[in-house]
C-alpha positions as CSV (number, residue, x, y, z in Angstrom):
1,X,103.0,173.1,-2.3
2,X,101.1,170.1,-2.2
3,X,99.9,168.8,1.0
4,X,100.6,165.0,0.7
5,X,103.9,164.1,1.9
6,X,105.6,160.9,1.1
7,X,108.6,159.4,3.2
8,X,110.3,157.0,2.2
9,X,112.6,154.3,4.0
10,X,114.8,152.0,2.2
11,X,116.6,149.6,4.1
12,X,119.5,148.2,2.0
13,X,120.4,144.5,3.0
14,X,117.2,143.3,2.6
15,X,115.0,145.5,0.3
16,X,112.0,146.4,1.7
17,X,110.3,149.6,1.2
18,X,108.2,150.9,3.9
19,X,106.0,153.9,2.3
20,X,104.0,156.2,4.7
21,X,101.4,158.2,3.0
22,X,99.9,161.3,5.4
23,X,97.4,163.0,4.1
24,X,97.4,166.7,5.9
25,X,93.5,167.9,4.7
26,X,92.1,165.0,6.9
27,X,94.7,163.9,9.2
28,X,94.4,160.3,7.5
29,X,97.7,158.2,7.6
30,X,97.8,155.0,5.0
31,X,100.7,152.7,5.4
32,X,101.6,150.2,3.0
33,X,104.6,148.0,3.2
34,X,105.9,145.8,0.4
35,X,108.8,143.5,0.4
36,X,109.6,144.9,-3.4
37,X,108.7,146.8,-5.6
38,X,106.5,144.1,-7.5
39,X,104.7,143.1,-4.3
40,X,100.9,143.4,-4.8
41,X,99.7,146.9,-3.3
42,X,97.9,147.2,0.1
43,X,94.7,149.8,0.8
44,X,93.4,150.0,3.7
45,X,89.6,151.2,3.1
46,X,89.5,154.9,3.9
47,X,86.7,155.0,6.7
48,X,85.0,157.9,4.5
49,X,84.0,155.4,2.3
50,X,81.3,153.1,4.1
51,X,78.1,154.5,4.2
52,X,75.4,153.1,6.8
53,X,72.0,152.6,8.1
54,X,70.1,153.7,10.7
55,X,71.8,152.0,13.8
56,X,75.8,152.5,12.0
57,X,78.4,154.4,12.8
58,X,82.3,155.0,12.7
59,X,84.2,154.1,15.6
60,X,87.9,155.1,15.4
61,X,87.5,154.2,11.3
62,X,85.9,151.2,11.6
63,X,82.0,150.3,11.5
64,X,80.6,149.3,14.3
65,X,76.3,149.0,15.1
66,X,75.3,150.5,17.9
67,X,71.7,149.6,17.9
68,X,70.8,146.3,17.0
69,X,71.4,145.1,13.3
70,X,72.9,148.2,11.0
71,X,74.1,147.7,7.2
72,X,77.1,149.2,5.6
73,X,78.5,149.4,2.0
74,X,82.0,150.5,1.3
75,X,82.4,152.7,-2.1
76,X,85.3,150.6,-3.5
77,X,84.9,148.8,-6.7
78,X,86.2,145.6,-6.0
79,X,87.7,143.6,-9.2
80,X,87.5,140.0,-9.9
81,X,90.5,138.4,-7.7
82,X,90.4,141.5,-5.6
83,X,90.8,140.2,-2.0
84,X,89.3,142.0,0.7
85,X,90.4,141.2,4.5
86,X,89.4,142.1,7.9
87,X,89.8,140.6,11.1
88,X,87.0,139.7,13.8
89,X,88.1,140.6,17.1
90,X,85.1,140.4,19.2
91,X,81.8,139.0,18.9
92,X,80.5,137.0,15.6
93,X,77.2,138.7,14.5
94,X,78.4,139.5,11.5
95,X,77.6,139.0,7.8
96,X,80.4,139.8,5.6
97,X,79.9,139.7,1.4
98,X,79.6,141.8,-1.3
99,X,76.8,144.1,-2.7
100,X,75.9,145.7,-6.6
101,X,76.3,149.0,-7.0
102,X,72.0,149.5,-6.7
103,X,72.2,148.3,-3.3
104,X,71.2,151.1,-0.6
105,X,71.8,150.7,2.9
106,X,68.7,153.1,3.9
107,X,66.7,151.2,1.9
108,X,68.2,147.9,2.6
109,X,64.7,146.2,3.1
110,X,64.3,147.1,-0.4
111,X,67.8,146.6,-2.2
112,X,68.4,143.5,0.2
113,X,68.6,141.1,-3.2
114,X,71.6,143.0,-4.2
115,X,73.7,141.4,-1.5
116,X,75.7,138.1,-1.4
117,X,77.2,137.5,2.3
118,X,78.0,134.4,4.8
119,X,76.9,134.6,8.4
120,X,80.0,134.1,10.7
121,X,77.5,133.1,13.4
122,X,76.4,129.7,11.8
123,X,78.1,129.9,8.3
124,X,75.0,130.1,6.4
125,X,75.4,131.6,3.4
126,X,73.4,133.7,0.6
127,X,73.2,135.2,-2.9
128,X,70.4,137.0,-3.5
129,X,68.5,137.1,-6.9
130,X,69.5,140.2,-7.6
131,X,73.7,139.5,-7.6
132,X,73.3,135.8,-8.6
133,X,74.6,135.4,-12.5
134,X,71.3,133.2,-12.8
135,X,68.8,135.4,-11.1
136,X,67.8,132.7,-9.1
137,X,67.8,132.8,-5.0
138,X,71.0,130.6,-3.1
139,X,70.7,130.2,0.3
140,X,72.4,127.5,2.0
141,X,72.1,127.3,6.1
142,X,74.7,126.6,8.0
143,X,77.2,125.3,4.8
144,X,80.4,126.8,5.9
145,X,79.6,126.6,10.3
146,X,82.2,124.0,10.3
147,X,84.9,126.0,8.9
148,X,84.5,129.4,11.2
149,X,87.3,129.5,13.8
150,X,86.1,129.0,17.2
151,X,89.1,131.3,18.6
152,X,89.0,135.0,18.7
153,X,90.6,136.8,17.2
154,X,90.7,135.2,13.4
155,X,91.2,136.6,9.8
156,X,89.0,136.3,7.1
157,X,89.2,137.2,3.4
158,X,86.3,137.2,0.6
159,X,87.7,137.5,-3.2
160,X,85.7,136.8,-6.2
161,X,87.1,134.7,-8.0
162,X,87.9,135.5,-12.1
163,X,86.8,132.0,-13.3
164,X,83.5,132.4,-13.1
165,X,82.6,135.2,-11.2
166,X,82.4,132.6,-7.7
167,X,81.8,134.4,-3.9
168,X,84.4,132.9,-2.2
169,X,85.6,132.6,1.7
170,X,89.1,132.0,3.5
171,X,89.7,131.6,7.1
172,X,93.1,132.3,8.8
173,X,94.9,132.4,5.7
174,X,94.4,128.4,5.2
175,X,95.0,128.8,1.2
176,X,91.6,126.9,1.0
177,X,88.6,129.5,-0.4
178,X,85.0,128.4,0.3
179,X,83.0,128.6,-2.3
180,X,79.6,130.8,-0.8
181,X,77.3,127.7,-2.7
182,X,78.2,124.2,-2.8
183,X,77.2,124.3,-6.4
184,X,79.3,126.8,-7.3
185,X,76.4,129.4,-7.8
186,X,78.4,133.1,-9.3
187,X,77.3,136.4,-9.6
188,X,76.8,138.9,-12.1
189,X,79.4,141.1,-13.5
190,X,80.7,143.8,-11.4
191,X,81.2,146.2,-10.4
192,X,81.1,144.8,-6.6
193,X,81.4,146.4,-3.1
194,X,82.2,145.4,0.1
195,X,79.1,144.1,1.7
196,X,78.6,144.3,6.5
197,X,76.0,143.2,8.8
198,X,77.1,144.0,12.1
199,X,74.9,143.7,15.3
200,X,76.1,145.5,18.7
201,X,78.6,142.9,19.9
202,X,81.1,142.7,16.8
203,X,84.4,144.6,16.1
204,X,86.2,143.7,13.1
205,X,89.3,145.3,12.7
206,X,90.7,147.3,9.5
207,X,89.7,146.3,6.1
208,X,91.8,145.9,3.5
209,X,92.0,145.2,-0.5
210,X,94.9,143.8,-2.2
211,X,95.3,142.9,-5.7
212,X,97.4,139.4,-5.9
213,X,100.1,139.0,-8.6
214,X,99.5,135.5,-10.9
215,X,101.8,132.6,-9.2
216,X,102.2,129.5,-11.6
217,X,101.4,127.4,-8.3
218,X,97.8,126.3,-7.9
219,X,95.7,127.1,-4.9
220,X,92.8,125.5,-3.4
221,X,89.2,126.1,-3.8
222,X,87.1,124.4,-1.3
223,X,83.4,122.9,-2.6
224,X,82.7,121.1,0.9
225,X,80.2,120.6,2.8
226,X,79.1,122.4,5.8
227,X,80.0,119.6,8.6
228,X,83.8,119.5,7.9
229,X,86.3,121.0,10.0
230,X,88.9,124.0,9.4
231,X,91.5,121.6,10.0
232,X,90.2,118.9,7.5
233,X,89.6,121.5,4.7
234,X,93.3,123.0,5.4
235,X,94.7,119.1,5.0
236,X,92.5,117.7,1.8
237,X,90.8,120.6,0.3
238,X,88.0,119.5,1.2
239,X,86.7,118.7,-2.5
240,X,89.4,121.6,-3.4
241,X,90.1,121.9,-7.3
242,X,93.2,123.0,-9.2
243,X,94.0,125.7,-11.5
244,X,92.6,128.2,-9.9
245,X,95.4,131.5,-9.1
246,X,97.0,131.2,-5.2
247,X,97.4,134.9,-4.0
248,X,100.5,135.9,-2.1
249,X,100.5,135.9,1.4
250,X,98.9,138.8,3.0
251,X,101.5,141.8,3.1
252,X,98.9,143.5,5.1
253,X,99.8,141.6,8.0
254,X,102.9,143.3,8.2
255,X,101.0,146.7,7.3
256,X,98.2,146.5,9.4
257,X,98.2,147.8,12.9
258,X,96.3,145.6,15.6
259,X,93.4,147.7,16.7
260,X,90.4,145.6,16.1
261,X,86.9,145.7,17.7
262,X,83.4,141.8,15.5
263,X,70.9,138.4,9.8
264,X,70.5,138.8,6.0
């Protein structure tokens, strides 16, 4: 007999399917709700995956630093579109981004240009020579400080985007993504991976990927500068342009438990 056992809840009147995945080997539960059966799937990163520096380790599933600055990259292969979510529940020293598949966290001194991130401290942002499509070094201090919530806890959600291979950033689930240059600066062709700088202070909650269906409505991609506020980019888009694919809501609200914990 296998050891993964699936049960499965249906409840009639209004159609949602509530799957809970246990796997026995590892004592590892995975829950994923949908509201039908075409809703985009949610994964919540399986905590086996990260690998760390020096200074990392897993807390309850989650990375967390435990001396000063540690680096972690998680083994999924993200897809353009992909959209990866976490939630910071304490602190704010953290870089979140994405990273090729050459970059090394033990030898993150060495493989650093493999990394594109934004700092939620002060919103600078980076992509390094190494990601970047033109080889070239982007760094842009403190662009996207004015759009980092100043309330604990907040969401945030990184996606590449498919035209054009642009790092992009979303707060609270605004519907308004950042783009990580103000001159739309794009990485290479993936494979990508989810990218962490976490000093002592931060807990982020779970991380999760979901894939989002195509929607004929247009969302909002945000080219502003760094002195704006959450509020304004939410209202005007904030230089926003059209015709770029809106993602559904995030079903992982629904799926995600609360446990949380939160310098390139």
């Amino acid at each position: 007999m296998p050891n993964l056992h699936v049960v499965h809840f249906l409840a009639a009147a209004a159609r949602e399917a509530l799957h809970i995945v246990v796997d026995v080997s590892d004592h590892r539960s995975v829950f994923t709700m949908s509201m039908s059966s075409s809703s985009p799937p949610v994964d919540v990163l399986a905590p086996e995956g990260w690998a760390h520096s020096e200074g990392g380790e897993m807390v309850e599933g989650k990375p967390r630093s435990c001396v000063g600055h540690a680096f972690f990259r998680h083994s999924r292969e993200l897809q353009a579109h992909d959209v990866l979510r976490t939630q910071v529940v304490e602190g704010g020293g953290a870089w979140v981004g994405f990273a090729t598949e050459s970059y090394d966290v033990e030898k993150h001194g060495e493989t650093i240009k493999s990394t594109a991130g934004v700092s939620l401290s002060t919103g600078t942002t980076v992509i390094d020579s190494d990601i970047s499509s033109d080889g070239e070094f982007h760094y842009h201090p403190d662009h996207l400080k004015g759009y980092i919530p100043k309330t604990l806890p907040y969401d945030v959600a990184l996606r590449i985007n498919k035209d054009g291979n642009v790092p992009q950033i979303q707060f609270n689930d605004d519907s308004v993504w950042h783009d990580f240059a103000p001159d739309r600066a794009a990485v290479k062709a993936g494979p990508w991976f989810p990218f962490l700088q976490l000093d002592g202070n931060t807990r982020l909650g779970d991380h999760c990927v979901h894939r989002p269906k195509p929607t004929k409505s247009a969302g909002k991609t945000s080219k502003a500068p760094a002195a704006a506020s959450s509020a304004a980019a939410a209202s005007d888009g904030a230089g926003a342009a059209t015709g770029d694919e809106e993602s559904d809501p995030p079903p992982q609200k629904k799926a995600r438990h609360d446990e949380g914990g939160g310098s390139h």
